[in-house]
C-alpha positions as CSV (number, residue, x, y, z in Angstrom):
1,X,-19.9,52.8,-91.0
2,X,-22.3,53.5,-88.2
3,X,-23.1,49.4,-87.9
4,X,-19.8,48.9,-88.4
5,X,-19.3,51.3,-85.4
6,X,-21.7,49.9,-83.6
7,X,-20.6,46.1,-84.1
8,X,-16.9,47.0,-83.2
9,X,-18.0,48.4,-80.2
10,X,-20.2,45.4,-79.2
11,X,-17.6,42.9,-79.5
12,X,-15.1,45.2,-77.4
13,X,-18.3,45.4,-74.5
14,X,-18.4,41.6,-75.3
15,X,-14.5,40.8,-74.8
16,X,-14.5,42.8,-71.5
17,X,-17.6,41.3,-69.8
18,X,-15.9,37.8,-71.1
19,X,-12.6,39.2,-69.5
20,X,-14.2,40.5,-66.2
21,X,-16.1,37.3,-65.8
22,X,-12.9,34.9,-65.9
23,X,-11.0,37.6,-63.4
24,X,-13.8,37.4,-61.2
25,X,-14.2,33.7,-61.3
26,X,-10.5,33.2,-61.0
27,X,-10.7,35.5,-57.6
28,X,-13.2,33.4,-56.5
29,X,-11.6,29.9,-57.3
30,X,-8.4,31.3,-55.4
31,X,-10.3,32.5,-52.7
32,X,-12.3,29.1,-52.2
33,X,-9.3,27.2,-53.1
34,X,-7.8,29.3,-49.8
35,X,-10.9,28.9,-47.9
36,X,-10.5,25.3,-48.4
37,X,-6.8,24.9,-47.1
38,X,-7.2,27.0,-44.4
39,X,-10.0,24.9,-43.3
40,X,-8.1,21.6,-44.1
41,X,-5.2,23.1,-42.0
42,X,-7.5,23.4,-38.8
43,X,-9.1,20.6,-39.3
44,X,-5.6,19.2,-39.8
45,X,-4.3,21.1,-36.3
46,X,-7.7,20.2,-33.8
47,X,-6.6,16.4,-35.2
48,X,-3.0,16.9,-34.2
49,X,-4.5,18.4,-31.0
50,X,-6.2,15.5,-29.9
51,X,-4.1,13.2,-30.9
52,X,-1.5,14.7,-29.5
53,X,-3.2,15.2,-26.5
54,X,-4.2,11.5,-26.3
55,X,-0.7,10.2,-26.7
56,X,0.5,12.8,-23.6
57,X,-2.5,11.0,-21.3
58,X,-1.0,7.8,-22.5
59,X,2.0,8.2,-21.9
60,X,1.0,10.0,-18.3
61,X,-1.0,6.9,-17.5
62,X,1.9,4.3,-18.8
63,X,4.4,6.6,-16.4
64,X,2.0,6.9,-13.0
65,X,3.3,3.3,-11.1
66,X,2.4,2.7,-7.9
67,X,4.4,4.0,-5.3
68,X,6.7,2.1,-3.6
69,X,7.1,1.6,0.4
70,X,10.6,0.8,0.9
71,X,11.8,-1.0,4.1
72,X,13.1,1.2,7.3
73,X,15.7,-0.2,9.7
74,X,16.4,1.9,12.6
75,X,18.0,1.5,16.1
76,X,17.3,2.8,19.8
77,X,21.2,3.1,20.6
78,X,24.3,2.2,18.0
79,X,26.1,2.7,21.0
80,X,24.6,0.2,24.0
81,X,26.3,-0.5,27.2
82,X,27.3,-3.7,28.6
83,X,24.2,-5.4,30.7
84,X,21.4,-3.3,28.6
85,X,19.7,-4.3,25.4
86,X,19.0,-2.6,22.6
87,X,15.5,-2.3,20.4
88,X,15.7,-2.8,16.3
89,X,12.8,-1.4,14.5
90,X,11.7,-2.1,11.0
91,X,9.1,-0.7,9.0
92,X,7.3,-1.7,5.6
93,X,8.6,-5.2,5.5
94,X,7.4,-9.0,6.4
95,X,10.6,-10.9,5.7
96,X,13.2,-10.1,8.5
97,X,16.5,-12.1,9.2
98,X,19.5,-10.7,11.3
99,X,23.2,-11.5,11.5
100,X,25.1,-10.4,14.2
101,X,28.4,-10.5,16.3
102,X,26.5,-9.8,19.5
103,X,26.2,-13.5,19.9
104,X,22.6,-13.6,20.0
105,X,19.7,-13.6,17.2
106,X,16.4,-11.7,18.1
107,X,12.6,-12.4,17.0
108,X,10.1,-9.9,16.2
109,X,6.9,-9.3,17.0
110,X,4.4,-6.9,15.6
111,X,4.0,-3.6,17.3
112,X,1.2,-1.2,15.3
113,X,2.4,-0.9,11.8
114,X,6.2,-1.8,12.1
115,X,8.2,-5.0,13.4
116,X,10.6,-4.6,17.2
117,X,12.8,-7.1,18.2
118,X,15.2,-6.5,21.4
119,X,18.9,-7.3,21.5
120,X,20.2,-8.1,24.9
121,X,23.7,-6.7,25.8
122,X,25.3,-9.9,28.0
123,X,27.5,-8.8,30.9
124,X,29.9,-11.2,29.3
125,X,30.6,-9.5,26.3
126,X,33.5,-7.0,26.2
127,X,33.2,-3.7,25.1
128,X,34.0,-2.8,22.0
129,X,33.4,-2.8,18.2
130,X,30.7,-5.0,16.8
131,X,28.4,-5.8,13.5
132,X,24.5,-5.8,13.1
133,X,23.3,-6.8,9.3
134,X,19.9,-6.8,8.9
135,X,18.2,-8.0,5.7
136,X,14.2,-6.6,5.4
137,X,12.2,-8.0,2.7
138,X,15.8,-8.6,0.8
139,X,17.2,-5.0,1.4
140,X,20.1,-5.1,3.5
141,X,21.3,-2.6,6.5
142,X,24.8,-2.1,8.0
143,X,25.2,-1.0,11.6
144,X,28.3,-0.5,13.6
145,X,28.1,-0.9,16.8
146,X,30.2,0.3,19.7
147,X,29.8,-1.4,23.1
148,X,30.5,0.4,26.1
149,X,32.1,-0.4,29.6
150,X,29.9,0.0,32.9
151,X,30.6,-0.3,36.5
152,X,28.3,-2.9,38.4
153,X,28.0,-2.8,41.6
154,X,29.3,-5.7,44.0
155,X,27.2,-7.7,46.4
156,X,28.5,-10.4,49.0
157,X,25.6,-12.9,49.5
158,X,26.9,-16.0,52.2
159,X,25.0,-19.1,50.8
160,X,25.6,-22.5,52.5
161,X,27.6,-25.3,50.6
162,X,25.2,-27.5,50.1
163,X,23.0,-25.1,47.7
164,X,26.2,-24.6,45.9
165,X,27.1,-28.5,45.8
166,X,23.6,-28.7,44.6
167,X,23.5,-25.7,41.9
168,X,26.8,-24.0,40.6
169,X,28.9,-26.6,41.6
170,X,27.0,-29.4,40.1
171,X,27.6,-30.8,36.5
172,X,24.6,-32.6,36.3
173,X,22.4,-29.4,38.2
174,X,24.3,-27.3,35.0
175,X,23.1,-30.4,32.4
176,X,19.6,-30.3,33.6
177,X,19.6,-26.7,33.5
178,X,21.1,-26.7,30.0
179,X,18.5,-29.3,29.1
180,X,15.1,-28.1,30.8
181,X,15.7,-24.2,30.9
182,X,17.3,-22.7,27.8
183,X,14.6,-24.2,25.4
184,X,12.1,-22.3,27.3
185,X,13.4,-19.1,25.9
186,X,13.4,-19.9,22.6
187,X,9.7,-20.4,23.1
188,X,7.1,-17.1,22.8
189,X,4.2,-16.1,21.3
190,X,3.0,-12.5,19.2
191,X,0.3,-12.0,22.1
192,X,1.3,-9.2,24.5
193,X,0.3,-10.1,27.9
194,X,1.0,-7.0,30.3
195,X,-0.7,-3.3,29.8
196,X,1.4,-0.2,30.8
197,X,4.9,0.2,32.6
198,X,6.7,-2.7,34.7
199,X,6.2,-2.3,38.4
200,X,7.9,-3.7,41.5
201,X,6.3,-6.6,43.0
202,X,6.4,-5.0,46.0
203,X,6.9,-1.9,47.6
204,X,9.6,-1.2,50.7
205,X,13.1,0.0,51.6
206,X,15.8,-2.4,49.7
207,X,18.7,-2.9,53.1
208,X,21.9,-4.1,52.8
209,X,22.3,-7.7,54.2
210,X,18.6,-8.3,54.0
211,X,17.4,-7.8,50.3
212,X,19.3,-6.8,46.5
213,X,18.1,-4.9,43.9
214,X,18.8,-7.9,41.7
């Protein structure tokens, strides 16, 4: 009975330790198995990370264009008065055209970083509503402008006949003028040839009978 006792009680020591074992390995198969996901999981979220991160710089860097200049038309007056002119300025563009009911078609030259061209007012044109388009680089710009009246002043000049037989009066004086004198102002150049302000040509008192301001 006592081996008997003895050999019971061995097996039962046996079958726990057996029993304790397999609880302890299972613990530490889940706890690996755990270790193991959570590291997967991080590994899993720095991948995401970057990738994610890499798509938002691509994306950034597919989305940053080049900024672009657009063209600037602006006018010194909309509302010019009869005998003046008027100044159109246009930035950030090459390509400039201009239509107009003004009855005249300007040309511009280069002043710094942006193009001027004046517009004359004639003291022919009645005053009044008229049209400016201007087209810069292919961008269009509407203006409406409003011409107003002006008083001149009246001089009385006595010139002899025979200059006015010879000038005003003359058809072939107005052919040759027509012919020899309006090409010229169709002609210029981009060079700037004076420095500074316009002066008089000469200084003095302007009398009437003697000298105009024209």
């Amino acid at each position: 009975m006592k081996i008997g006792s003895k050999f019971a009680a061995a097996v039962i020591a046996s079958a726990m330790l057996l029993c304790a074992c397999s609880s302890w390995t299972a613990a530490f198969e889940k706890k690996n198995e755990a270790e193991a996901s959570s590291s997967q999981k991080e590994s899993s979220g720095i991948i995401t990370g970057v990738s994610a991160s890499k798509t938002e710089t691509i994306k950034a860097s597919s989305s940053s264009k080049p900024q672009v200049i657009e063209p600037q038309v602006t006018l010194s007056t909309e509302a010019p008065i009869v005998g003046d002119a008027m100044a159109i300025f246009v930035e950030n563009a090459d390509d400039i055209s201009v239509v107009t009911s003004l009855g005249f078609v300007p040309r511009f030259f280069a002043q710094g970083n942006r193009q001027i061209a004046l517009l004359p007012i004639s003291y022919t044109i009645a005053p009044g509503d008229y049209t400016l388009d201007v087209k810069a680089d292919g961008k269009p710009f509407h203006f409406n402008i409003k011409v107003t009246d002006r008083d001149f002043e009246e001089q009385y000049l006595t010139v002899d006949e025979t200059v006015t037989k010879n000038t005003a009066g003359n058809a072939e004086a107005n052919n040759q003028w027509t012919q020899l004198i309006e090409p010229l102002k169709l002609i210029s150049d981009p060079q700037q040839y004076w420095e500074g302000n316009f002066i008089s040509p000469i200084s003095g008192e302007i009398k009437d009978k003697i000298s105009t301001e024209y």
